[in-house]
C-alpha positions in Angstrom: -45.2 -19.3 -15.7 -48.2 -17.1 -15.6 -51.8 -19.1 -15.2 -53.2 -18.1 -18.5 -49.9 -19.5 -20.1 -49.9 -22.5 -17.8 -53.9 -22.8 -18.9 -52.8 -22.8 -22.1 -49.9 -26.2 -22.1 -52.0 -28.0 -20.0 -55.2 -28.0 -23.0 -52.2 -28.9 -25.4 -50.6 -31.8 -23.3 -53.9 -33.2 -22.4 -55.0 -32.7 -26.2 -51.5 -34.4 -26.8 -52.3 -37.4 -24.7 -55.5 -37.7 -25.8 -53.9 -38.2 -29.7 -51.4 -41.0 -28.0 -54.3 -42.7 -26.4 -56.2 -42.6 -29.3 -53.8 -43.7 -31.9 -52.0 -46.0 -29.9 -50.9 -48.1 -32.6 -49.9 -45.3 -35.1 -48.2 -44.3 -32.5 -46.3 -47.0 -31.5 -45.1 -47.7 -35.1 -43.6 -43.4 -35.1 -41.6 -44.7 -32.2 -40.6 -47.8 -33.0 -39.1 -46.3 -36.3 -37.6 -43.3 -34.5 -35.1 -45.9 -32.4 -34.3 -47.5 -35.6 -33.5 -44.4 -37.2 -31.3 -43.5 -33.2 -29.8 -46.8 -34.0 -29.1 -46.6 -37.7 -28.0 -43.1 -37.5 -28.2 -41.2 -34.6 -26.2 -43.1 -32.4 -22.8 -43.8 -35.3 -23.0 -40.3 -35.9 -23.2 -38.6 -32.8 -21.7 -40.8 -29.6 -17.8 -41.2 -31.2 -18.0 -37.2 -31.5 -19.7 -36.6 -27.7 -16.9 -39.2 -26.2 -14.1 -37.2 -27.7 -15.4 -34.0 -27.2 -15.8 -34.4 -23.9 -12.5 -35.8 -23.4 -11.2 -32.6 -24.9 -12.6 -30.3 -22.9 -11.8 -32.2 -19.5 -8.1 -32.7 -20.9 -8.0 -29.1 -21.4 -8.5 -28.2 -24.8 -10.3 -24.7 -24.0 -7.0 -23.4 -22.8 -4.6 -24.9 -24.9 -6.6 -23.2 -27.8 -7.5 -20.2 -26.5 -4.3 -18.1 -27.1 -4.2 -19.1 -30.6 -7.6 -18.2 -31.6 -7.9 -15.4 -29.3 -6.9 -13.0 -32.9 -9.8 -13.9 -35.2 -12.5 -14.5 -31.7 -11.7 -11.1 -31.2 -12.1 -8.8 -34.5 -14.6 -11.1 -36.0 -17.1 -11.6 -33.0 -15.5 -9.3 -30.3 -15.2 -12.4 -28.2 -12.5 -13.6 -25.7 -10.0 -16.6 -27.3 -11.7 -18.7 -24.6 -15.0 -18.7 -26.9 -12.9 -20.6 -29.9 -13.7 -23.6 -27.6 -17.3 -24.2 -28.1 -17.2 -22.8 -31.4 -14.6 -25.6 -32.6 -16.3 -28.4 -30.3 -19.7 -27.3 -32.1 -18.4 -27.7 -35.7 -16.8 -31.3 -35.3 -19.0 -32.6 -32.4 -22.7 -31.4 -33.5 -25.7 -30.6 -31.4 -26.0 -29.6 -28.4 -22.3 -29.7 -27.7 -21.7 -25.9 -28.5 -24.4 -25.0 -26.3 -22.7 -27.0 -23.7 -19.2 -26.4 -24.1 -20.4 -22.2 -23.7 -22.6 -22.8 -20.6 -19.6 -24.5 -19.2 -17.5 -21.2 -20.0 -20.0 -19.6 -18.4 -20.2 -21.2 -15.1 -16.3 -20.8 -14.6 -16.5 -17.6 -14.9 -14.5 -17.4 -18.3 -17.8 -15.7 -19.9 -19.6 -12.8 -19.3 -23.4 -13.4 -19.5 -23.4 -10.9 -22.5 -20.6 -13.1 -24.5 -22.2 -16.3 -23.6 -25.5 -15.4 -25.1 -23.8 -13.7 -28.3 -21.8 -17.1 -28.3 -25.0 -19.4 -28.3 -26.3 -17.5 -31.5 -23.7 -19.2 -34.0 -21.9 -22.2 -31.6 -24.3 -24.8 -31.8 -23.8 -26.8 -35.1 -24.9 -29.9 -37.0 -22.2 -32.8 -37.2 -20.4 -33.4 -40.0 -20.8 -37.0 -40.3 -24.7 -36.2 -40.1 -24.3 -33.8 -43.3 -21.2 -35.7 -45.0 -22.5 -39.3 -44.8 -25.7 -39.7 -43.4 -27.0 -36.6 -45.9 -24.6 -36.8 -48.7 -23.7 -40.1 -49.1 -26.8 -42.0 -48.0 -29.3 -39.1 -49.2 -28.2 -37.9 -52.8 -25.4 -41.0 -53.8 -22.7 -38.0 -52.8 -20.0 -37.3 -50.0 -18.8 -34.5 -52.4 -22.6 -33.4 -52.0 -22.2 -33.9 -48.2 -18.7 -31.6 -48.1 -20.5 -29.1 -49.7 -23.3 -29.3 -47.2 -21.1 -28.9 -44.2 -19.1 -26.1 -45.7 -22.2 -24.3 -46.2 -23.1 -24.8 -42.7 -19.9 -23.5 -41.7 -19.7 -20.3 -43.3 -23.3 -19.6 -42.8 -22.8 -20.2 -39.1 -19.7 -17.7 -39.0 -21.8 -15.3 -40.7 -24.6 -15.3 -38.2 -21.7 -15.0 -35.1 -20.6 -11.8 -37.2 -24.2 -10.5 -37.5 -24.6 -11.1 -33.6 -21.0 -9.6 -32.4 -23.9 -6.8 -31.8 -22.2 -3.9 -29.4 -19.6 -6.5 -27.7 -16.7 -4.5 -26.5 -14.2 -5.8 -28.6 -12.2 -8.8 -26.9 -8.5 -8.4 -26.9 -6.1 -8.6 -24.1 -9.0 -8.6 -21.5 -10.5 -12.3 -22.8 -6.7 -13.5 -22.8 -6.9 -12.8 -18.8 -9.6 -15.3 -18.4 -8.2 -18.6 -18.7 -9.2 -22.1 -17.9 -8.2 -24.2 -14.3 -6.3 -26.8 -15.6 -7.6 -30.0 -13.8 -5.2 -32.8 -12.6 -6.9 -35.4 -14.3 -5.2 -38.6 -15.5 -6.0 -40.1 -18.8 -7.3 -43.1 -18.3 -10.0 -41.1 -15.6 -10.5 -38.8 -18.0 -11.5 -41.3 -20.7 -13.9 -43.2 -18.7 -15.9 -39.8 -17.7 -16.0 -38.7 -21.0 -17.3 -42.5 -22.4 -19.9 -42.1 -19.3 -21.1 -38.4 -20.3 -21.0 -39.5 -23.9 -23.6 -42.4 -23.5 -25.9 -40.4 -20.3 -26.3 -37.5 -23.8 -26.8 -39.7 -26.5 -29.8 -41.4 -24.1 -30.9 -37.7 -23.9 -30.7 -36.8 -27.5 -32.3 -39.9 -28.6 -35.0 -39.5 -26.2 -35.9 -36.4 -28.0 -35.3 -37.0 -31.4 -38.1 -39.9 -30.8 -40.2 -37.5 -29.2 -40.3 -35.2 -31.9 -40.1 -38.1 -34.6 -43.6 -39.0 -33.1 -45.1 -35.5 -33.1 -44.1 -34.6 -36.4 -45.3 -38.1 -37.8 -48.6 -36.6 -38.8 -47.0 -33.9 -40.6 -45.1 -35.9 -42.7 -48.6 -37.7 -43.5 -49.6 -34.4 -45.6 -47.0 -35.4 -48.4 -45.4 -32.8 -50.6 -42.8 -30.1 -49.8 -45.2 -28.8 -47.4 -45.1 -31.5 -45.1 -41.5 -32.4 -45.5 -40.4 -28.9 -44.3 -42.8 -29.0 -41.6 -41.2 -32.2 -40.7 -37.5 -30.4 -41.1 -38.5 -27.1 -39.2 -39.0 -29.7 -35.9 -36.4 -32.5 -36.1 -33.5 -32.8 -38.4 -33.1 -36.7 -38.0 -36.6 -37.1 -39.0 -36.4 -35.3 -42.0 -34.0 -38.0 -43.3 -35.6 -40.4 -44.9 -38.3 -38.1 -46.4 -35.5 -35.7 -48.5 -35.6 -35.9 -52.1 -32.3 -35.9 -53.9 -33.3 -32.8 -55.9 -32.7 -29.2 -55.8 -35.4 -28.7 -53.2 -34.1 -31.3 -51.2 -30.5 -30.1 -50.9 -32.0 -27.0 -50.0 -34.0 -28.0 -47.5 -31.5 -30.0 -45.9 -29.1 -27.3 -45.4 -31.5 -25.0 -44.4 -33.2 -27.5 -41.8 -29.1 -28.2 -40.7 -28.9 -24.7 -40.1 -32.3 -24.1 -38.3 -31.7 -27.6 -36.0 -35.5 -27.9 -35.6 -37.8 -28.1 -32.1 -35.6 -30.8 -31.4 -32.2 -29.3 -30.6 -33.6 -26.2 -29.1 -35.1 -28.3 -26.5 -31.9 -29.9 -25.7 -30.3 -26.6 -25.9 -32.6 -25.0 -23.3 -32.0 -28.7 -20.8 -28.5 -28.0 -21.4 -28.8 -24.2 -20.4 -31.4 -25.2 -17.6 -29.8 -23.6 -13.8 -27.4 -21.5 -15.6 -29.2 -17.9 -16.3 -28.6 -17.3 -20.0 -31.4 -16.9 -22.4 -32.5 -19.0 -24.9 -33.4 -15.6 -27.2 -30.3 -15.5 -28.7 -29.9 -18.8 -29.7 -33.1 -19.5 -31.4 -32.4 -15.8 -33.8 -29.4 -17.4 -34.5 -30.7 -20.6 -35.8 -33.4 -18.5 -37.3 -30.8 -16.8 -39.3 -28.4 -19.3 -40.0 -31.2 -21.5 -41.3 -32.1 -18.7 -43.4 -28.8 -17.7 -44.9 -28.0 -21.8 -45.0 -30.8 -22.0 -47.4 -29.8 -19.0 -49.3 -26.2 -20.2 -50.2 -27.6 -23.5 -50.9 -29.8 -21.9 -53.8 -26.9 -20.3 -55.2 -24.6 -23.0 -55.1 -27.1 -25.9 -56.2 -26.7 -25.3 -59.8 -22.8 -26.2 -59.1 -23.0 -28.8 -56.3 -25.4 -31.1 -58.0 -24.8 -33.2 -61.1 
């Protein structure tokens, strides 16, 4: 970090610290609702889906999926069948578990640092039970609502990997070479790790969602859709319980699903942390998928809402 940039974050953490010390209290209560939301939210929808996942990947999954998705990874993003992995575990597991299932590609070798990057830009997705229940049902009275919601942030996330398939050679019979070490490892091991990795990321995803919560408290203090998308554009949990169930709001959220927020690119670049790839790529793509999340929401909002 160059001094003048290192200047720079020390004025703002100390101007930071100053606020905390300050508004103690204010900030106390941020907090204090932030682990109620973690507990109320964050935790049901996220920890099931990291244990499993986890499970998955140590059981093997990236291999025994590889060869049948190796025919649309290919034409569609020019990327080996080996990529499906983090792609699938992304969809069903939400944030940050695509970014982590393709820097663990990456470190066995079974990526290139070209395809890992290009991978990042569309991998890393919301969960579903986030959009389906806690955005659907418990936002606008709606799992049909929430369905909707997720398909949206399926295709638009599809469409941004197509967008960034960039000048990838195209991944055919080369990416089927690549395959995953299978690991000796009994269930019953397997299961215990995966439980252990599950609850050590859950303490570091709610450790940042109430982080954020509390920095974007006094944004949600200026009211209006202004502040509630400023709100959105840094953490998705916190945008919660300020979404309308309107237009706007379905809108919004699928947008702000798409984008992740401040938030998940932080635990995106802890999760890349020691392994070389750039961040870059991974915050266009959330850029873009936020953008064309919001898009298809605004033409299918006439439809999806009563």
């Amino acid at each position: 970090m160059k001094k003048r940039r290192r200047a720079d974050v020390f004025l703002i953490l100390c101007g930071v610290l100053i606020w905390f010390l300050t508004d103690a209290a204010r900030v106390r209560a941020a907090a204090a609702e932030a682990l109620i939301l973690c507990g109320g939210s964050v935790v049901p929808a996220l920890f099931p889906f990291l244990a499993v996942s986890s499970l998955l990947v140590s059981l093997g999954f990236g291999e025994w999926v590889s060869p049948h998705l190796a025919g649309v990874m290919g034409p569609l993003f020019r990327l080996p069948g080996q990529a499906s992995s983090a792609l699938l575990l992304g969809l069903v597991g939400g944030y940050p578990i695509g970014a982590k299932t393709a820097a663990d590609l990456y470190r066995e070798n079974l990526l290139t640092a070209d395809e890992a990057e290009r991978l990042l830009a569309f991998c890393n997705n919301s969960n579903p039970v986030f959009l389906v229940s806690v955005l659907g049902a418990g936002i606008f009275g709606d799992v049909r609502v929430g369905v909707w919601l997720w398909l949206i942030h399926l295709l638009s996330a599809l469409l941004t990997g197509i967008l960034f398939r960039g000048s990838g050679r195209a991944a055919g019979c080369r990416g089927m070479t690549r395959r995953f070490t299978c690991h000796a490892v009994s269930l019953p091991s397997a299961f215990v790790e995966a439980v252990r990795n599950a609850a050590s990321g859950m303490l570091s995803v709610c450790a940042f969602v109430v982080l954020f919560y509390v920095l974007a408290s006094p944004l949600a203090g200026l009211g209006g859709r202004l502040g509630i998308t400023l709100v959105g554009l840094i953490e998705l949990f916190s945008l919660t319980p300020l979404l309308p169930a309107t237009r706007f709001g379905f809108i919004l959220a699928s947008g702000c699903a798409g984008w992740g927020g401040l938030s998940v690119l932080s635990q995106t670049a802890a999760v890349l942390d020691g392994t070389g790839l750039r961040l870059k790529n991974c915050f266009w793509g959330k850029a873009v998928q936020g953008v064309l999340s919001s898009l298809l929401a605004a033409l299918l909002s006439g439809y999806v809402l009563p």
